[in-house]
C-alpha positions as CSV (number, residue, x, y, z in Angstrom):
1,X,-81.2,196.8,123.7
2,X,-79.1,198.8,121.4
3,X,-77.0,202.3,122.0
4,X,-74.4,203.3,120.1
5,X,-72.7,205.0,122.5
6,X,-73.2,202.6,125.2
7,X,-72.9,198.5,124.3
8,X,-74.9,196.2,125.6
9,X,-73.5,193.0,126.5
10,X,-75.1,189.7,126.9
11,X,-74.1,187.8,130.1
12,X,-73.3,184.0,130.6
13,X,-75.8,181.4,132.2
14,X,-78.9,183.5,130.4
15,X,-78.7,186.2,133.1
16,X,-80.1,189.2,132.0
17,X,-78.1,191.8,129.6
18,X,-75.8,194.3,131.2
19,X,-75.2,198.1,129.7
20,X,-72.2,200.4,130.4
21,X,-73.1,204.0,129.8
22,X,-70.3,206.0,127.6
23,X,-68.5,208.0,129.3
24,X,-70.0,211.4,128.9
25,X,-73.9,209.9,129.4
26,X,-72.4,208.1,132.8
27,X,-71.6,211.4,134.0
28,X,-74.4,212.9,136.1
29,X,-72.3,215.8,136.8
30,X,-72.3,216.8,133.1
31,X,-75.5,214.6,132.1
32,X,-77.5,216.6,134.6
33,X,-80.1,213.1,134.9
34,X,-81.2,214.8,131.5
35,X,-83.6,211.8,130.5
36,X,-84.2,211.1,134.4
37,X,-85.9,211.9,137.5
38,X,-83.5,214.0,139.4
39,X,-82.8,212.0,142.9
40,X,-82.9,213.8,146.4
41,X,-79.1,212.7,146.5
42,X,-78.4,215.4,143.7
43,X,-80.9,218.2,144.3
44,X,-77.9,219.7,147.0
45,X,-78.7,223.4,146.3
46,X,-81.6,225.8,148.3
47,X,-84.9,226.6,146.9
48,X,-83.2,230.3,146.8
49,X,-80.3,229.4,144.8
50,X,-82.5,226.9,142.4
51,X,-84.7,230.3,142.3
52,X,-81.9,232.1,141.2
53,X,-80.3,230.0,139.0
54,X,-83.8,229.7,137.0
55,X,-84.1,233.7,137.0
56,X,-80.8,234.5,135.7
57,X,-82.1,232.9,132.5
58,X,-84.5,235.3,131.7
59,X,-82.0,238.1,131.7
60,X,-82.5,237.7,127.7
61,X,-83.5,241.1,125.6
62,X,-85.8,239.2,123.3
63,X,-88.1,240.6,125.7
64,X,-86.8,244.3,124.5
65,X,-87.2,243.7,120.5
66,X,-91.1,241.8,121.4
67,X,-92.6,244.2,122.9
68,X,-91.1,247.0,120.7
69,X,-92.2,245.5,118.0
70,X,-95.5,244.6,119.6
71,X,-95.9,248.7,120.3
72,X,-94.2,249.8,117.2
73,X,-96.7,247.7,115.2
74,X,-100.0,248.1,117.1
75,X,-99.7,251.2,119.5
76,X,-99.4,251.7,123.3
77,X,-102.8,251.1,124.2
78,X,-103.8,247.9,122.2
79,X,-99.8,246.6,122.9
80,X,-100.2,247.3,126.6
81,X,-103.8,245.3,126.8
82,X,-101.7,242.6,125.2
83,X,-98.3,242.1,126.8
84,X,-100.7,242.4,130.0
85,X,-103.1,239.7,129.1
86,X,-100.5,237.7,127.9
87,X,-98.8,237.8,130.9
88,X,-102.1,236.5,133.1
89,X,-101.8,233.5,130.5
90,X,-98.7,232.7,131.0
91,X,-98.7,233.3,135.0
92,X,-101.8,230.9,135.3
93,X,-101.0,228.4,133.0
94,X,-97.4,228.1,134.6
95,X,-98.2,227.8,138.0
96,X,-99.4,224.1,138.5
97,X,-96.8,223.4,135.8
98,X,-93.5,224.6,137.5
99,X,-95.3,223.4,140.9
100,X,-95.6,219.7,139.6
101,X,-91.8,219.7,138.2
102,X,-90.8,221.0,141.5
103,X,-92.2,218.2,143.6
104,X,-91.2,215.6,141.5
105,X,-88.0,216.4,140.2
106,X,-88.8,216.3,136.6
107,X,-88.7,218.3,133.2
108,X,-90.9,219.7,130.9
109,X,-90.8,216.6,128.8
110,X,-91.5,214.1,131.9
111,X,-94.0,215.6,133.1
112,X,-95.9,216.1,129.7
113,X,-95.9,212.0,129.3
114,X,-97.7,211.8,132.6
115,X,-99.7,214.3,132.0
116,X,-102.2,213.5,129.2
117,X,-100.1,212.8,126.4
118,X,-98.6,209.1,127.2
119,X,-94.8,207.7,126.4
120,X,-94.5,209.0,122.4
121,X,-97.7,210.9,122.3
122,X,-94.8,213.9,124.2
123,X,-92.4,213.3,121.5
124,X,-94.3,215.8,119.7
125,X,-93.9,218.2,122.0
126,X,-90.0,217.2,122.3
127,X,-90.1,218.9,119.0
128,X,-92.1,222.0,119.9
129,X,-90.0,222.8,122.9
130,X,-86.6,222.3,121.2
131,X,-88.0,224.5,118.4
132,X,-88.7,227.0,120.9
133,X,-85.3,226.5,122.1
134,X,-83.1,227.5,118.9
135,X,-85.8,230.2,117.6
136,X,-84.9,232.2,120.7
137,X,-81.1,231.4,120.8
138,X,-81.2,232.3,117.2
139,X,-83.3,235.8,118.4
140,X,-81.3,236.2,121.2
141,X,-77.4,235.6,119.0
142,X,-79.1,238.3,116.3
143,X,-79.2,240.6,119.7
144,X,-75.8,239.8,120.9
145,X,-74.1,239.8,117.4
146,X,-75.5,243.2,116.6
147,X,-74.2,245.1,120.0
148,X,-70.7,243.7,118.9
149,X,-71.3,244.7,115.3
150,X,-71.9,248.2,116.9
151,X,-69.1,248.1,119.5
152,X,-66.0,246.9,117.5
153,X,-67.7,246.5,114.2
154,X,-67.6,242.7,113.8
155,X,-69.4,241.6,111.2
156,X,-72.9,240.0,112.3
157,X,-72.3,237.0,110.4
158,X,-69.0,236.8,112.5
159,X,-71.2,237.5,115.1
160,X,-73.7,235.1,115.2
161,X,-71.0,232.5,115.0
162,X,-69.2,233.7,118.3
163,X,-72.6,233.8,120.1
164,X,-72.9,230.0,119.3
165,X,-69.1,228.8,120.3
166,X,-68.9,231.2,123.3
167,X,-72.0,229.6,125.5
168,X,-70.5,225.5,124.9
169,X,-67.8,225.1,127.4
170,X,-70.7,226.1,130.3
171,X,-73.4,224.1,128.9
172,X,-71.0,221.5,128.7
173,X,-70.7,221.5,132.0
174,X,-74.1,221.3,133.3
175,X,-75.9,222.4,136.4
176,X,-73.0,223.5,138.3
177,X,-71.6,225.6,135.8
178,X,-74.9,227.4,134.9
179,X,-75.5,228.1,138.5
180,X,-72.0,229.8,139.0
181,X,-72.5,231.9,135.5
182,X,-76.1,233.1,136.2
183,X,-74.9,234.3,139.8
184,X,-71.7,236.1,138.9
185,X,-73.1,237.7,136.2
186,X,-76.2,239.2,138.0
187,X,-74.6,242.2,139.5
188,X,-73.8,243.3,136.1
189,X,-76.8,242.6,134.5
190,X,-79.7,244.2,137.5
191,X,-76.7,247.5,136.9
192,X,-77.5,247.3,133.3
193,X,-81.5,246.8,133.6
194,X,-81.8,249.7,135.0
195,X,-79.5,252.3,134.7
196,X,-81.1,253.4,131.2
197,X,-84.7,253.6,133.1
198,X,-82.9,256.3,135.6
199,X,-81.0,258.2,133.2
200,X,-84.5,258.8,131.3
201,X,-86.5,259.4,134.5
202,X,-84.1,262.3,134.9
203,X,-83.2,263.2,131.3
204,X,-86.4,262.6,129.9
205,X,-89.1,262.7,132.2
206,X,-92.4,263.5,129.9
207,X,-91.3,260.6,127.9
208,X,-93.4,258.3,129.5
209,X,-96.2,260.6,128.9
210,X,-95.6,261.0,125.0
211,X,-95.3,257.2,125.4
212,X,-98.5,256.3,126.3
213,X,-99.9,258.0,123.4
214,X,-97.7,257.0,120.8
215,X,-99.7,255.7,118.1
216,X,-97.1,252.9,116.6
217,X,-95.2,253.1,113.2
218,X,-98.1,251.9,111.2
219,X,-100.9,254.0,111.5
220,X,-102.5,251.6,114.1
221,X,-103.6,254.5,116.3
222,X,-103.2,255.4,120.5
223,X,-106.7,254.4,120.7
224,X,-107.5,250.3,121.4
225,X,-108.6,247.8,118.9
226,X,-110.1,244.3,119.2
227,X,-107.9,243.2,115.9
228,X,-104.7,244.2,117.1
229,X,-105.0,243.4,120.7
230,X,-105.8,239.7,119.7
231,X,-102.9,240.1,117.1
232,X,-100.1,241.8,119.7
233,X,-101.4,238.6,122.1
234,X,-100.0,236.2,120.1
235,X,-96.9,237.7,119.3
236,X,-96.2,237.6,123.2
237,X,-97.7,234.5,124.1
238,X,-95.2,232.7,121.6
239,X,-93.2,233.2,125.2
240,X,-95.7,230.6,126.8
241,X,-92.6,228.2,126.8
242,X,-90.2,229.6,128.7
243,X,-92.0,227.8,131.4
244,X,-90.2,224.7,130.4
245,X,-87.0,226.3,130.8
246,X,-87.9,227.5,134.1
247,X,-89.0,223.2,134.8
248,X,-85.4,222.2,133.9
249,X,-83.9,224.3,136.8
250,X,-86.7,223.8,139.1
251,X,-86.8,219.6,138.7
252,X,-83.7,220.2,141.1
253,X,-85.3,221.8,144.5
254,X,-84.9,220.5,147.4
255,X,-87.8,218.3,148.8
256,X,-90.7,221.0,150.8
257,X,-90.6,220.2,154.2
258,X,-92.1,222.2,157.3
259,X,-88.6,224.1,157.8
260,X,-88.3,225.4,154.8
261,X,-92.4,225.2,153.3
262,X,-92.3,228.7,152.9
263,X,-88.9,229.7,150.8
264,X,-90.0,226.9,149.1
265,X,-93.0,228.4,147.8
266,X,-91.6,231.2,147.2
267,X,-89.0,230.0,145.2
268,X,-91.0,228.3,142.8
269,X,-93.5,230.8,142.8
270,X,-91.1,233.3,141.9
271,X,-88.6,231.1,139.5
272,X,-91.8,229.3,138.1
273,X,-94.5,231.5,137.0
274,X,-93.1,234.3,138.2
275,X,-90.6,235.1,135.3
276,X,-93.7,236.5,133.4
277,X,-94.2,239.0,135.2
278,X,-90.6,240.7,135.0
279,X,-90.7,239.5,131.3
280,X,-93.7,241.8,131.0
281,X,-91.9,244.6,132.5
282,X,-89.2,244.4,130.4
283,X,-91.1,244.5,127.5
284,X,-93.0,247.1,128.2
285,X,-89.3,248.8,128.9
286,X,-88.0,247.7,125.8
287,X,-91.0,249.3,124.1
288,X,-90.5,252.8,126.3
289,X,-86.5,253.2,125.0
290,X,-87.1,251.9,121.6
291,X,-89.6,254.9,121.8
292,X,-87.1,257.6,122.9
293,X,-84.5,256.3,120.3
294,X,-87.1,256.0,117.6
295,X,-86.0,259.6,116.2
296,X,-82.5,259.2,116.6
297,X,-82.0,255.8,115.4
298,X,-84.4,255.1,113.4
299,X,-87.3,251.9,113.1
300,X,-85.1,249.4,112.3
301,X,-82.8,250.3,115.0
302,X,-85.1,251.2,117.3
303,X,-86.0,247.4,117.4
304,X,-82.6,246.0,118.1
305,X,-81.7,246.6,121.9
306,X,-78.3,247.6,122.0
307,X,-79.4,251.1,119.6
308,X,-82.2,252.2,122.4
309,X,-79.8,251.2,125.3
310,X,-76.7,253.8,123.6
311,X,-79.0,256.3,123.0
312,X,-80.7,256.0,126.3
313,X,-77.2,256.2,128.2
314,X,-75.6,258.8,126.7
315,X,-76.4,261.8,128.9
316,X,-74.5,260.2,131.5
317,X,-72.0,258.1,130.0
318,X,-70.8,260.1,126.6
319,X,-68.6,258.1,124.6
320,X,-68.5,255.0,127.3
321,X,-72.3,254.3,126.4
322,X,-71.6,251.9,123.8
323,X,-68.9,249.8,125.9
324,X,-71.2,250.2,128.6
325,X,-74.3,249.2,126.6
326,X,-72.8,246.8,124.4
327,X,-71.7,244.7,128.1
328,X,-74.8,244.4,129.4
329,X,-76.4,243.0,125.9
330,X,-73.6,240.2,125.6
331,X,-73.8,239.3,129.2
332,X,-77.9,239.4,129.0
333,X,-77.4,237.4,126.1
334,X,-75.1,235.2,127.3
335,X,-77.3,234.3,130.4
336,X,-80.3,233.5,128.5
337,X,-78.5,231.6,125.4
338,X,-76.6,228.9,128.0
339,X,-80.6,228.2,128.9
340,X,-81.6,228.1,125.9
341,X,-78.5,225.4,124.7
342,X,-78.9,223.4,127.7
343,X,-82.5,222.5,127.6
344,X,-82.9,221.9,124.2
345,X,-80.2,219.3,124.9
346,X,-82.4,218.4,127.0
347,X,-85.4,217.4,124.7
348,X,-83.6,216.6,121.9
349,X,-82.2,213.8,124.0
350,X,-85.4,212.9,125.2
351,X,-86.8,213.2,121.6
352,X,-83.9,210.9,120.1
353,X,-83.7,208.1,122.9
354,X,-87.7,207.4,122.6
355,X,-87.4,207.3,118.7
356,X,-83.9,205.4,118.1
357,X,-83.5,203.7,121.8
358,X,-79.9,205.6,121.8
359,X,-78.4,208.0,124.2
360,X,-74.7,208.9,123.9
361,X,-75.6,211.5,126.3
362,X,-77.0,214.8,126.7
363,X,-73.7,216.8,125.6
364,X,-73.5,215.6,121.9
365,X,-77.2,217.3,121.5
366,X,-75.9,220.7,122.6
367,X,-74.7,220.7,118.9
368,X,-77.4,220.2,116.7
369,X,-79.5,222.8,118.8
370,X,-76.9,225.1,118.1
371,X,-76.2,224.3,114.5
372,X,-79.8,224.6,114.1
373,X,-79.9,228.3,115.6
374,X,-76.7,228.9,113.9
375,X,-78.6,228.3,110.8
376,X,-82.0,230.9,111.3
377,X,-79.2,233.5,112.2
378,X,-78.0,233.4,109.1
379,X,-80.9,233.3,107.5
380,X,-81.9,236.3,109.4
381,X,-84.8,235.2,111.3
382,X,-85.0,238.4,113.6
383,X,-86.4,240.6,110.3
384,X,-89.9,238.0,110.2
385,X,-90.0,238.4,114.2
386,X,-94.0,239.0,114.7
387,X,-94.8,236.7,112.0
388,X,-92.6,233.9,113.0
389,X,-93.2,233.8,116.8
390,X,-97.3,234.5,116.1
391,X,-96.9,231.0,114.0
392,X,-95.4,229.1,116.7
393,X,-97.7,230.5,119.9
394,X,-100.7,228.6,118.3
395,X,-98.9,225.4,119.0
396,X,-97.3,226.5,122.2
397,X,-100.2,227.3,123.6
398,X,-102.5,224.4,123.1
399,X,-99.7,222.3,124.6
400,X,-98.9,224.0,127.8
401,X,-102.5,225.1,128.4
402,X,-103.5,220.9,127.8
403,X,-101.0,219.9,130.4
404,X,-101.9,222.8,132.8
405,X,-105.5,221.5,132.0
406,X,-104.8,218.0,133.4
407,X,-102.7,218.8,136.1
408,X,-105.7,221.4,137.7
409,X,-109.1,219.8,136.1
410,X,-108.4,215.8,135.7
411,X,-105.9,215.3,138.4
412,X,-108.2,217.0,141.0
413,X,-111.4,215.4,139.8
414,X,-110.1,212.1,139.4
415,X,-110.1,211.7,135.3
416,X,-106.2,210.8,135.5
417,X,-103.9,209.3,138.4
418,X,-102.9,212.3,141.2
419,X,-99.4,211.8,140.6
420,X,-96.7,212.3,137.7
421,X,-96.0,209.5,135.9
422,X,-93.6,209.2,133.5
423,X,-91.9,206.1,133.0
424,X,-92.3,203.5,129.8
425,X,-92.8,200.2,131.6
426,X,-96.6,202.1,132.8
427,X,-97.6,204.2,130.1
428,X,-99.6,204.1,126.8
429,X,-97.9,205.5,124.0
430,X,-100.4,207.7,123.2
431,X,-102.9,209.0,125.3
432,X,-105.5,211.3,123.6
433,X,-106.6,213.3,126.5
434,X,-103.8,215.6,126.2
435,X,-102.0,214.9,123.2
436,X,-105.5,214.7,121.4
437,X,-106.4,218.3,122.8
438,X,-103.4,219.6,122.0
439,X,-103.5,218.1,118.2
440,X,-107.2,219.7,117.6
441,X,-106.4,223.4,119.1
442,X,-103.0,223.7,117.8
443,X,-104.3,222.3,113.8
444,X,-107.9,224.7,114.2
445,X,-105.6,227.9,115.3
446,X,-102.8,227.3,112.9
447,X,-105.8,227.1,110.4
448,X,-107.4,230.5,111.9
449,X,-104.0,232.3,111.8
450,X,-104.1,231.9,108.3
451,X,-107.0,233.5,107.7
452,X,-109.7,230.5,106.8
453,X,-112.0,231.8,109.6
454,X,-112.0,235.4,109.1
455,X,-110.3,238.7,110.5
456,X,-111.4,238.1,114.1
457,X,-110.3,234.4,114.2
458,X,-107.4,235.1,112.5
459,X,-106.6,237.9,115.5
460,X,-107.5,235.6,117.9
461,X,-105.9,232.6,116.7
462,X,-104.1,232.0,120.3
463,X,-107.0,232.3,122.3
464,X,-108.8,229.8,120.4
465,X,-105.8,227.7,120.5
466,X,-106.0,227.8,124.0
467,X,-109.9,227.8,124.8
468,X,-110.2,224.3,122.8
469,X,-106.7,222.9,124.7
470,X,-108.8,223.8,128.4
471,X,-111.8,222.2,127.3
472,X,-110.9,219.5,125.2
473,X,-108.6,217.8,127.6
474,X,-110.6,216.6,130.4
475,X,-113.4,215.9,127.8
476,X,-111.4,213.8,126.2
477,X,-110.2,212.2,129.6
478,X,-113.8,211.9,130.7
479,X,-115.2,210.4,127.5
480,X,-112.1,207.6,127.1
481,X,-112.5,207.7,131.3
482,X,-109.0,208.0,131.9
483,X,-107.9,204.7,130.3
484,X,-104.8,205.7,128.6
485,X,-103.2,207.2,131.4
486,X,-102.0,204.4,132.9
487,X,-101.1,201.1,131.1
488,X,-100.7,198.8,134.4
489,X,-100.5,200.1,137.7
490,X,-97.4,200.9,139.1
491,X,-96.4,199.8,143.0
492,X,-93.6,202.2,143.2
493,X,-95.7,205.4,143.1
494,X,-99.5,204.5,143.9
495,X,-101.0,206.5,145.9
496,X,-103.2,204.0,147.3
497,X,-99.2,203.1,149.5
498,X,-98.9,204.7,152.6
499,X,-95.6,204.0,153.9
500,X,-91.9,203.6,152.8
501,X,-89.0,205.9,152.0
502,X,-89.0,207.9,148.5
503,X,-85.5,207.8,148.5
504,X,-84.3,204.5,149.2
505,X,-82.8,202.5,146.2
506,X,-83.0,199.9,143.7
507,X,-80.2,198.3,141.9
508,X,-81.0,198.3,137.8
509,X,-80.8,194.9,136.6
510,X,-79.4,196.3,133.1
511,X,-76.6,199.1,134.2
512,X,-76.4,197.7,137.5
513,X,-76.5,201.4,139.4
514,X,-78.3,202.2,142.2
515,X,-81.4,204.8,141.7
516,X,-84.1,206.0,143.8
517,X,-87.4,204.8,143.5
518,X,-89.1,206.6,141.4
519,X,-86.7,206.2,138.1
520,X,-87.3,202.3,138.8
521,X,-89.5,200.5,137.2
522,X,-91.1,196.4,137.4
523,X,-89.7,194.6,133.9
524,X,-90.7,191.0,133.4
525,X,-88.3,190.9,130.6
526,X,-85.3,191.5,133.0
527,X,-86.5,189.6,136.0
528,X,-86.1,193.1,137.9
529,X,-86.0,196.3,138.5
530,X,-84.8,198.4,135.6
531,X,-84.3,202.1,135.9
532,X,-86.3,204.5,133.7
533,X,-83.4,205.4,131.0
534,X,-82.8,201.5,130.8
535,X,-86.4,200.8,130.0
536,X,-86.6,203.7,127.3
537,X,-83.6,202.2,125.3
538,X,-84.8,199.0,125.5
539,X,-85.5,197.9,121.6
540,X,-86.4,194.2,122.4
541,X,-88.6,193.6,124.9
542,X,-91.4,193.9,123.3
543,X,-93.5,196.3,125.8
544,X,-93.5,192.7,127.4
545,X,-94.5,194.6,131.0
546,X,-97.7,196.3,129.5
547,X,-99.2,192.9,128.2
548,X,-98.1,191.0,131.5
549,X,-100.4,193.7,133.2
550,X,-100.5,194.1,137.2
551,X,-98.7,190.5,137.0
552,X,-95.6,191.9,136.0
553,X,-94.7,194.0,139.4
554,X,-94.6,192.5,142.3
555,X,-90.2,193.2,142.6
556,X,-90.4,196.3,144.3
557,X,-90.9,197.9,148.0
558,X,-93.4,200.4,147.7
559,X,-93.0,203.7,148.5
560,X,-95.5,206.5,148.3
561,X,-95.8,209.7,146.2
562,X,-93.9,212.3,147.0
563,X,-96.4,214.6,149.0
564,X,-96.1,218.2,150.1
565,X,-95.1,219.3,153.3
C-alpha cells in the first residue's frame, strides 16, 4: 500500500502494515470524509441548514446567460417548452438520487459505484462530473469577471484570475466554511434576485407581454418547433448534474427519524430535486431582462448578466445600478463557484485514489479543478456556450438517468441489492448494468448530435441519450441477472440482518482509527477490518477478499441498512 502523501510502514512480528494520513488528508474538518461515507458523528447540522447550505449553491447566473441564449436562439415559445421539459427531467431523475445520498451519507461518486456501475466502472463518471465542475466555474468566472470589467474596468483576463484565487481560502476549509458563506450571503443575494423583477413590473409592465412573443435573434420565429425545442432541451439539460452538487451537501443530513421525518423530507425534497425548479425560474428570468436590455445593450450584452441587471435597475437606482448590480453578480458568483471548487475536489480525489492508490487529501485537488477552469476562461469558453454545454448533456444525461434507473427499476424489483454499496473489498470493477447503459446512450447520442442520424435525431440527441440509459439499465441487469453488483456479500450492510447499531465502530487494522460501520470493510489480507479509504489505496493485496469469497468476512458485528424512519 503506497501514498505519497501518507507512508505506509511495515510493522515488526509480521503484523499487518500501518498508515499515517498526511496531515491535511487526516483532517476531517478540512477533508470533509471526501472519499468516505460521512458518519452520524459528523452530520451535526439540521436538515434545514443542510437544505440551505445546498441552496445557496445555486445562486449562480449561468442560469441567466442559458436560458437567454436558449430564447435568444430559438424564441419564447419553443425555449419555454424546453427549459420546462428540461426541468421535469431533471426534477424526476434527481429525486431518488438526492434521496439515496441523503440516507446513506454518500456522494455522487459513491453512490454511482453501487449503483450499476461497480468500483472503476464510476471512474468514468469521476471524469464527467469534474468536467461538469470547471465548465461551469469557468461560465460562472466569465460572469463574475465581466460585472468587474464593467464596474471598475478590470480587465477580464485580470478577472477571470481573481474569480479563481478569491473562492480558495473557503473551499479550503470545507463544510463549515461553505455553510457560514452560503448563509451570510443570502440576504444579499434573495435582495438582488429580485429587485430587478419589481422595478420592471412597475417600469415596464407590457414587457412580459412583448416577451412572450419575441421571436429570438435568429429568425427562429414566436411560433413552436419540433427542431428547436429538442435543440433548446439539450442546451438546458447539460444542467442535469447539478444534482451531484446538491449530493455532496446532502451526504451530511442528519439520520430521518419520527421527530423530525417531515423537515426531513422536505429538506431533501427541496435541496435535492428541488433546485430545478428555481433554476427554471431564473432562466426564464434571465431570458425576460436580457429581453428588455436587448435594444439598449445589445446581443452580445444582452447575454452576459450584469448588462440586463444595470439596465433593468436603473429607473430606481440611477448611477448606483452598476455597484448595485455588479454586487449581486460577484456574490451570486461567488456562492455557486465555492460549489463548484469543492466538489470537483471531490471527484478528482475520488478519480486519482482509484487509479494511482494515493490521496494526499482532498485540498491539493482544489487546484487542478481550478487551473483547469482557469484555463477555458481564457480561452473564452462563454462565446461557444450552446454548442459546448449541448455536447456535454448527451453524456450527462445517460449517466444520471442510468443510476436513477437502478435506484427506481432494479433496486425495487430485485435486479441489484436494496441498499448502496460502495466499498472495494465487495464490488466488481465493472458492472455493465449501469456503466454499460450509460456507455451505449451517451456514444449513440454523441453520434446523433453530430448529425449521422438526421435533423430530428440530431435535435433530439438528449432524449435519445436518456430513453436508451432508462431502458438499457435494468435490461442489462436482468440479462447478466444482477451478477456484477455484488462481488461477495457483505455482513456489515445485508439486509437480510435485523439488528445492531449503524453507528457503532470498528477500529481499521491499517490507520488504526475508529469508523462506523458502514466505511468498514472484511480484508483477509489484513486479518481485519479495514476502512473504505484504506481498502481503495491498497496496491498489494491483490483483490485477495473477492477471490476468498463469503470466506473472507466473518470479522465483523453486523449491523443493518440504514432504513427510513
Amino acid at each position: 500500500m503506497t501514498d505519497t502523501a501518507t507512508p505506509v510502514t511495515r510493522a515488526p512480528d509480521g503484523q499487518p502494515p500501518q498508515r499515517s494520513y498526511a496531515k491535511l488528508a487526516a483532517d476531517e474538518s478540512r477533508e470533509d470524509y471526501s472519499l468516505r461515507y460521512a458518519p452520524h458523528s459528523f452530520r451535526r447540522w439540521s436538515p434545514s441548514m443542510v437544505a440551505g447550505t445546498a441552496l445557496g449553491g445555486i445562486a449562480y447566473l449561468a442560469d441567466f446567460a442559458i436560458g437567454a441564449s436558449i430564447v435568444f436562439t430559438y424564441g419564447f415559445t419553443s425555449g419555454l417548452a424546453s427549459i420546462l421539459c428540461a426541468a421535469a427531467i431533471i426534477f424526476l431523475t434527481g429525486m431518488p438520487i438526492a434521496r439515496a445520498c441523503a440516507k446513506y451519507g454518500l456522494d455522487m461518486d459513491l453512490i454511482t459505484r453501487g449503483a450499476g456501475f461497480g468500483y472503476f466502472g464510476s471512474t468514468l463518471t469521476s471524469l464527467i462530473y469534474a468536467s461538469f465542475t470547471f465548465i461551469f466555474f469557468a461560465l460562472e468566472g466569465s460572469i463574475m469577471a465581466q460585472a468587474m470589467h464593467q464596474a471598475v474596468g478590470l480587465p477580464v483576463e485580470s478577472g477571470y484570475l481573481i474569480t479563481t484565487l478569491i473562492v480558495i481560502p473557503i473551499v479550503f476549509r470545507g463544510m463549515g466554511a461553505l455553510a457560514k458563506v452560503q448563509a451570510w450571503t443570502q440576504p444579499i443575494w434573495l435582495i438582488g434576485l429580485v429587485l430587478p423583477f419589481l422595478v420592471l413590473a412597475f417600469e415596464a409592465p407590457d414587457a412580459w407581454g412583448e416577451f412572450t412573443s419575441f421571436g429570438g435573434t435568429e429568425g427562429a420565429g414566436s411560433g413552436f418547433s419540433w427542431i428547436a425545442f429538442g435543440l433548446g432541451t439539450g442546451v438546458a439539460l447539460s444542467l442535469i448534474a447539478q444534482i451531484g452538487e446538491q449530493a455532496d451537501y446532502l451526504r451530511f443530513m442528519p439520520a430521518k427519524t419520527e421527530a423530525n421525518k417531515r423537515r426531513w423530507n422536505l429538506a431533501v425534497l427541496a435541496a435535492g430535486p428541488g433546485w430545478v425548479v428555481i433554476g427554471a425560474a431564473k432562466q426564464l428570468g434571465g431570458a425576460f431582462l436580457a429581453f428588455v436590455a436587448l435594444e439598449a445593450v445589445g446581443k452580445t450584452h444582452a447575454l452576459e448578466p450584469i448588462a440586463p441587471q444595470i439596465e433593468a435597475l436603473k429607473p430606481w437606482l440611477g448611477s448606483v445600478a452598476l455597484p448595485a448590480a455588479a454586487l449581486f453578480v460577484i456574490v451570486s458568483q461567488i456562492k455557486i463557484n465555492v460549489t463548484n471548487a469543492y466538489s470537483g475536489s471531490l471527484s478528482w480525489s475520488n478519480f486519482f485514489s482509484r487509479i494511482t492508490h494515493r490521496h494526499p487529501g482532498r485540498v491539493w485537488y482544489i487546484f487542478l479543478n481550478l487551473a483547469i477552469a482557469l484555463t477555458l476562461m481564457e480561452m473564452n469558453m462563454f462565446a461557444a456556450l450552446n454548442k459546448l454545454l449541448g455536447f456535454y448533456s448527451n453524456v450527462g444525461i445517460a449517466w444520471i438517468v442510468a443510476v436513477a434507473a437502478d435506484l427506481v427499476i432494479n433496486k425495487r424489483i430485485g435486479l441489484s441489492p436494496p441498499y448502496i454499496e460502495f466499498k472495494r473489498a465487495y464490488l466488481y470493477a465493472v458492472n455493465p448494468a449501469g456503466f454499460g447503459a450509460m456507455v451505449i446512450a451517451s456514444t449513440v447520442s454523441i453520434l446523433a448530435f453530430f448529425g449521422l442520424f438526421g435533423r430530428y435525431a440530431e435535435a433530439f440527441s438528449t432524449f435519445i441519450a436518456a430513453g436508451l440509459a432508462l431502458v438499457l439499465c435494468p435490461l442489462l441487469a436482468w440479462l447478466t441477472r444482477g451478477k456484477y453488483y455484488l462481488a461477495r456479500p457483505n455482513p456489515v450492510n445485508g439486509p437480510h440482518v435485523e439488528a445492531g447499531d449503524i453507528t457503532a465502530t470498528h477500529t481499521c487494522a491499517v490507520c488504526e482509527t475508529a469508523y462506523e460501520l458502514p466505511d468498514i470493510a472484511d480484508c483477509p489480507a489484513q486479518s481485519g477490518p479495514v476502512c473504505s479509504l484504506c481498502c481503495s489505496l491498497d496496491a498489494h493485496c491483490g483483490d485477495a477478499c473477492r477471490k476468498g469469497g463469503a470466506a473472507a468476512g466473518a470479522v465483523l458485528m453486523p449491523v443493518p441498512v440504514l432504513r427510513e424512519g
